[in-house]
N, C-alpha and C positions, 0 to 999 in steps of 0.2 A: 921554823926555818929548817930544822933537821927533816920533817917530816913531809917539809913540802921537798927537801932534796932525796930524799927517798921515793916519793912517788915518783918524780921526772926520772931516776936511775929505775924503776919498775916499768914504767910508760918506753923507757927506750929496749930495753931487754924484753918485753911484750913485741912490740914491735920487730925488733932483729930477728925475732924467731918465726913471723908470720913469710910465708912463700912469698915471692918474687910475681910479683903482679905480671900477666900476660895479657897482652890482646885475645879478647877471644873470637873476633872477625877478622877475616880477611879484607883488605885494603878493598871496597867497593865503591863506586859513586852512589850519591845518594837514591837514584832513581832504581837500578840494581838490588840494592842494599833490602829495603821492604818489599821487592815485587818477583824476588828470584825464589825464596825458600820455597819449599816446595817439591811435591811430587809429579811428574810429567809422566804422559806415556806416551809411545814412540807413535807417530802415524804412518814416517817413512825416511826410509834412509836412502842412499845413492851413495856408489864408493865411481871411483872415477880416477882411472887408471889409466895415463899417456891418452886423455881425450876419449876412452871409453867407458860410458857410462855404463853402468850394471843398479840394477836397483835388488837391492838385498832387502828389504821389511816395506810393507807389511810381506809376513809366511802364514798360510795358512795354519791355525791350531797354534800359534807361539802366542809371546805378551809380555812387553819387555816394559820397565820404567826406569826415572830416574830419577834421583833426589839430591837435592842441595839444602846446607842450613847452615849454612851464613861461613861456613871455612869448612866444612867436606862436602864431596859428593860420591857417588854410589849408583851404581845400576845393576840395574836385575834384570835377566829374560830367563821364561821358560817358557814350554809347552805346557796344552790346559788339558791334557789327557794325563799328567800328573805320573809323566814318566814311561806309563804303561804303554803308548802308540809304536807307530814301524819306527819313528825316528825320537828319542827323547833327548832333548835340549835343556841345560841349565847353565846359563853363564852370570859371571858378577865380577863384579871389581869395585873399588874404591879408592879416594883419596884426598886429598887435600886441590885446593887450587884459588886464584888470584882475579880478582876480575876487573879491571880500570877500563874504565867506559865501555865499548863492547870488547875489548881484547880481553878475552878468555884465555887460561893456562892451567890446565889439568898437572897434575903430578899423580901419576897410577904407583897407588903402595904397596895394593891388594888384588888378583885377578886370578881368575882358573886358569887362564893363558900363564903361566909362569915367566917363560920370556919377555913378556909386555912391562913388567912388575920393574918399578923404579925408572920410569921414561916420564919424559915431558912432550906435553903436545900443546900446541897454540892453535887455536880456535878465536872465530870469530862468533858471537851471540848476542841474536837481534828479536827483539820483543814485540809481537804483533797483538796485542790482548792478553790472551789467554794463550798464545803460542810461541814458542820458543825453537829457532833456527839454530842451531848449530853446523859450521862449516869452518873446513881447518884442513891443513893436511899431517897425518899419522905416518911418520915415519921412521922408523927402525930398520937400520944397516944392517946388522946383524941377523938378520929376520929377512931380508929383501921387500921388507913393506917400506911402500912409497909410496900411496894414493890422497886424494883428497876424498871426503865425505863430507856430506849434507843431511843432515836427522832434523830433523819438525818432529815440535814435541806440542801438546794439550799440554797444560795445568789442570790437574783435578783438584774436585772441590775437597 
């Protein structure tokens, strides 16, 4: 009797001491959930300002991606002359983000833009195969950004 109330007093204090169980995914549906991780690269963007379009990527010489796994995401662009050309380009950012059905919601934590750093943006993201649509508008008062954008992205293997 002592020894079996001994072990239940050891089994709860083991216990008390292990961390606080988290989620370690973001809230997804289940179609989302196995077919988003992944690395994408960009094919083309559109930013779209008061009904005028501008199309920013593809740039010659640049190569941007971007990655998700299952509660962050992350992008990278650079140039493939590796800094050395007339124009050298390195951008990144990172964060966390939500995704229920296709409503997407980035939260930027990390970005070379310093001012970007801690916004949220809502996005829509719509799955054609292997391609992935993003379209949202990015807006920050502060900044005078107001446009909406459109990015197709590949899945690589």
């Amino acid at each position: 009797m002592r020894s079996t109330l001994y072990l239940a007093l050891l089994l709860l204090a083991l216990m008390a001491c292990q961390p606080a169980i988290r989620p370690t995914t973001v809230a997804t549906d289940s179609l989302h959930a196995e077919t988003l991780n992944g690395t994408y690269k960009l094919l083309s963007a559109l930013i779209i300002t008061k009904g005028d379009t501008q199309q920013t990527f593809p740039v010659a010489n640049q190569e941007m991606v971007k990655l998700f796994n299952g509660t962050h995401f992350a992008f990278l662009k650079h140039d493939l002359t590796q800094g050395q050309g007339n124009n050298p380009v390195f951008e990144a950012g990172e964060g966390t983000f939500t995704l229920h059905n296709h409503h997407y919601t980035e939260h930027l934590v990390y970005c070379n833009y310093r001012a970007w750093e801690n916004q949220d943006f809502s996005f829509t993201l719509t799955q054609q195969g292997d391609t992935l649509i993003q379209k949202g508008i990015e807006k920050i008062d502060s900044l005078q950004v107001d446009h909406e954008i459109v990015e197709t992205y590949l899945k690589q293997p």
